[in-house]
N, C-alpha and C positions, 0 to 999 in steps of 0.2 A: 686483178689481171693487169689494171695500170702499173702497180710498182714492180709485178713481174717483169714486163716490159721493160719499164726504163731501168731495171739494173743489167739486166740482157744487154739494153743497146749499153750502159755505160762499160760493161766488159766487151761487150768487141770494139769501143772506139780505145779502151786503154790497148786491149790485143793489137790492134790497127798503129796503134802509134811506136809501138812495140819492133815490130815486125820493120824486114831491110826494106829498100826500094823494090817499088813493082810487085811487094805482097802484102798490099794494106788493104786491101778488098774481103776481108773477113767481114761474116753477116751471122745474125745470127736468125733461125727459124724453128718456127714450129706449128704446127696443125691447129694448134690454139691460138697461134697469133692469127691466123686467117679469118676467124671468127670473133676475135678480138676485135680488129678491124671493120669488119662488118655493125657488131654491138655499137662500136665507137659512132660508126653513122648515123646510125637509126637513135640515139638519143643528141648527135648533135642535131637531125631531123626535128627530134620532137622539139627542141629549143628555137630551133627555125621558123616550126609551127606556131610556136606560141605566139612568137614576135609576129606573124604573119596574120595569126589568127585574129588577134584580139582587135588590130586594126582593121580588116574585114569585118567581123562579126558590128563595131561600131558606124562602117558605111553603110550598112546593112539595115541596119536599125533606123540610121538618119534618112535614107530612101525611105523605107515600110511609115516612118510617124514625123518626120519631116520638122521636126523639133531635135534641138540639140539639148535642152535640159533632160528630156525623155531619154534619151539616145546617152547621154552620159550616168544616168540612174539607172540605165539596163545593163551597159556595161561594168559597172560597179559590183551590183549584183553578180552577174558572169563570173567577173574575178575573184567573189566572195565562192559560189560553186564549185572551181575547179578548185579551188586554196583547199576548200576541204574535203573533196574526194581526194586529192593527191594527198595530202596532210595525214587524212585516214588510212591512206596504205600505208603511207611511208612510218607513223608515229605507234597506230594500232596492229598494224599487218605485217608490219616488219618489212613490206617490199621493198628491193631496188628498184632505182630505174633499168630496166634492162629490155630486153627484145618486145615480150607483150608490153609492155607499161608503156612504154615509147610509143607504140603504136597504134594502141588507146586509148592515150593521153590525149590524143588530137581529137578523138570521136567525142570523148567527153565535152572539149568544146563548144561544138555541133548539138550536143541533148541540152545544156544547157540554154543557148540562146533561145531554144523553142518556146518556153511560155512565155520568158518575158515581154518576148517581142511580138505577143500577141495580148498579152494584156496592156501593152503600150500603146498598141495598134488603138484601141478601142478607149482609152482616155482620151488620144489625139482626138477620135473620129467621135466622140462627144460632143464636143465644140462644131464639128461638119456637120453631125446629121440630127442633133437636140437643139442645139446654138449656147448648151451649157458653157458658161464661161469660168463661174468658180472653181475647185482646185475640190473640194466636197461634192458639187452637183457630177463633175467627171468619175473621180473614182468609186462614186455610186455607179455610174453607167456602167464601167468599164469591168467592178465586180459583178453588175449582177448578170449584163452580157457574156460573160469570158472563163468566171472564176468558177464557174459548173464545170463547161468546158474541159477545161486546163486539166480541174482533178480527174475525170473520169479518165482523159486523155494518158494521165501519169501511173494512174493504176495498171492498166492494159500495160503499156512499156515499162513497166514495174514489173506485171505478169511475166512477159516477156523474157526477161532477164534469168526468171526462177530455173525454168528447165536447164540452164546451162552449168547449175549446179552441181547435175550429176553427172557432166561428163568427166574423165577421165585427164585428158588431158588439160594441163596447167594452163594452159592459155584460155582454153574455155572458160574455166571456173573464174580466171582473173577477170575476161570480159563478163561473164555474169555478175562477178562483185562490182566494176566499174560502172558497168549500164545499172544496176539498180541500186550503187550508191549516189549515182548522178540522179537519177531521178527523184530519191529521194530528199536529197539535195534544195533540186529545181522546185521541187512543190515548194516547200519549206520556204526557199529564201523568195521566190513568186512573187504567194500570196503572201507571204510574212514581211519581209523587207522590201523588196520592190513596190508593192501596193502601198506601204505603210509611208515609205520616200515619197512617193507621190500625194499621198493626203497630207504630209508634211511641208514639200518643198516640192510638189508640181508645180507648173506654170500655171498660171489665169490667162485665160484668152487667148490670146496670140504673141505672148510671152516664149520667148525661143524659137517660132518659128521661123523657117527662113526667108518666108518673105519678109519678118519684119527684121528679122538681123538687115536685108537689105536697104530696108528704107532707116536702118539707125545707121548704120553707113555709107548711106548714099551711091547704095547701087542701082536700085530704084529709077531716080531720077537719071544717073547717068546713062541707065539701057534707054532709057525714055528719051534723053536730048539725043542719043546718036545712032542710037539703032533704034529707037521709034517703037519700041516695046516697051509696055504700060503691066510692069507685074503685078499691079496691085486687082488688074481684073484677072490674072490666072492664080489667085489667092483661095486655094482649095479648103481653106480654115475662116472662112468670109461668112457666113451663114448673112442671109437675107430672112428679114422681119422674123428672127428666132430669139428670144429675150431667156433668159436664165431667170429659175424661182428667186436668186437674191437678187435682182436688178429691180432697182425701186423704178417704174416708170411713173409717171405724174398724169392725174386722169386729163383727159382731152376734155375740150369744153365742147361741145356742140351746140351751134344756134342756128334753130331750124328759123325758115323763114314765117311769116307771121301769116295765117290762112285767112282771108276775110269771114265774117261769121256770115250766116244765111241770113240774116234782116238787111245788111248792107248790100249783099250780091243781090235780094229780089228790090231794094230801092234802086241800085243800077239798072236792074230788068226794065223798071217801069220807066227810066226817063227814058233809056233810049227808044220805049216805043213812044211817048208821047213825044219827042222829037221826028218818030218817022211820019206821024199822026200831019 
C-alpha cells in the first residue's frame, strides 16, 4: 500500500506541475488511503512503544531489585523474548506488521517482563532476608522460592491463550498465538537464561546495588556533608549478624573467668569467721 501511495502522490505532483496557474491543487484519494493512514500510525505507534517500552520496563526493574547488574540481565532477556515472538511471526507465520501485530506487539512486552522480574526480585532479596552473599547461595534461593511459582503461573496464561483459537476472527487467533508464544517464550528464556546469567555473572553481595554505586561515587558522602543524610543506614541489602554458608568465619576464642574451687571458698569461710571471733 506504501508504493501504491507514492506513485499516486508522484502523479498528481507531475499532474500539478503540469497544469496553468491557479490549477495546481490536483490530489489524489481513496477509501484505501484513509486506512492506509490509519495502519501507518498504529505501527509507527508500535515503534514508539518499543523505544518507550524497553526503557520503562528497565526503571521498573531497578525500583523492584535495586541492582543495576540484575536490572540489565532482565532486560537482556526481555529483548531476547520479544526478538522471538516477533521473529516467529514474521520468519515462521509469515505475518506483517499491520493493525493486530502493532497492537500486540506492545502487550507482549508487558508478559514478558512478568517472571523475570520476579525471579530477580528474589535473588536481590536473598542477600535482605538469608544474608546470602554468594552468586550460587542466591540463585539457589531465588529458584527454589520463585521458580514453582513462575511455572505454574505460565501454564494458566498459557491456558489462557488456547480458547482464542477458535475464534473466528483474525485478530483473536493472532492474540492467542502472541499471548501463548510470549509465554512460551518467557518460561524458557526465565528459568533457562535469566537464572543461568545470574549463577554466571550475578552480583555477590552488594555488587551493583545502588547504595553502593553511591558510595563508589561518592554520593554517599556528599548527601552526608550537605544534606545530612547517612545512606548507608537506609541500605535495604545490609543484613545484620547473617553470614552466607561460603563465609569462612574464624572461631571466637571464649575465656570464661576462673571459678574458685570449693576447698579455697570454705578456707575464705573460715578466716573470716576467726577474724570476727
Amino acid at each position: 500500500k506504501g508504493k501504491v501511495r507514492e506513485v499516486v502522490d508522484d502523479l498528481v505532483n507531475e499532474i500539478n506541475r503540469g497544469n496553468p496557474p491557479g490549477m495546481e491543487n490536483a490530489f489524489g484519494s481513496a477509501g484505501t488511503f484513509v486506512w492506509f493512514e490509519t495502519e501507518r500510525g498504529l505501527v509507527r505507534g508500535f515503534y514508539m512503544g518499543m523505544i518507550i517500552c524497553f526503557p520503562m520496563a528497565f526503571l521498573m526493574l531497578m525500583l523492584s531489585t535495586s541492582n543495576v547488574i540484575v536490572s540489565m540481565l532482565a532486560v537482556i532477556s526481555i529483548g531476547l523474548i520479544v526478538s522471538c515472538v516477533l521473529g516467529m511471526c514474521k520468519m515462521f507465520l509469515g505475518w506483517a506488521l499491520g493493525t493486530g501485530e502493532a497492537i500486540a506487539g506492545i502487550i507482549v512486552i508487558g508478559f514478558s517482563v512478568d517472571y523475570v522480574i520476579h525471579l530477580g526480585h528474589m535473588y536481590v532479596d536473598a542477600n535482605r532476608a538469608k544474608g546470602f552473599i554468594h552468586r550460587i547461595d542466591r540463585f539457589t534461593y531465588s529458584a527454589r522460592k520463585m521458580a514453582g511459582t513462575v511455572f505454574a503461573g505460565a501454564i494458566t496464561t498459557f491456558g489462557s491463550g488456547l480458547p482464542l483459537f477458535a475464534c473466528q476472527l483474525t485478530f483473536f487467533t493472532k492474540m492467542g498465538t502472541l499471548i501463548s508464544g510470549t509465554i512460551a517464550f518467557s518460561i524458557c528464556y526465565s528459568l533457562g537464561f535469566f537464572m543461568s546469567a545470574c549463577l554466571l555473572f550475578g552480583p555477590n553481595g552488594r555488587v551493583g546495588d545502588l547504595i553502593w554505586i553511591a558510595d563508589i561515587i561518592g554520593l554517599s558522602a556528599c548527601m552526608k556533608n550537605i544534606c545530612g543524610v547517612d545512606l548507608s543506614r537506609v541500605d535495604p541489602h545490609k543484613p545484620e549478624g547473617l553470614v552466607s554458608p561460603h563465609t569462612k568465619v574464624r572461631p571466637a576464642i571464649v575465656v570464661s573467668p576462673v571459678q574458685p574451687s570449693s576447698s579455697s571458698a570454705s578456707d575464705e569461710k573460715d578466716t573470716k569467721v576467726n577474724n570476727a571471733l
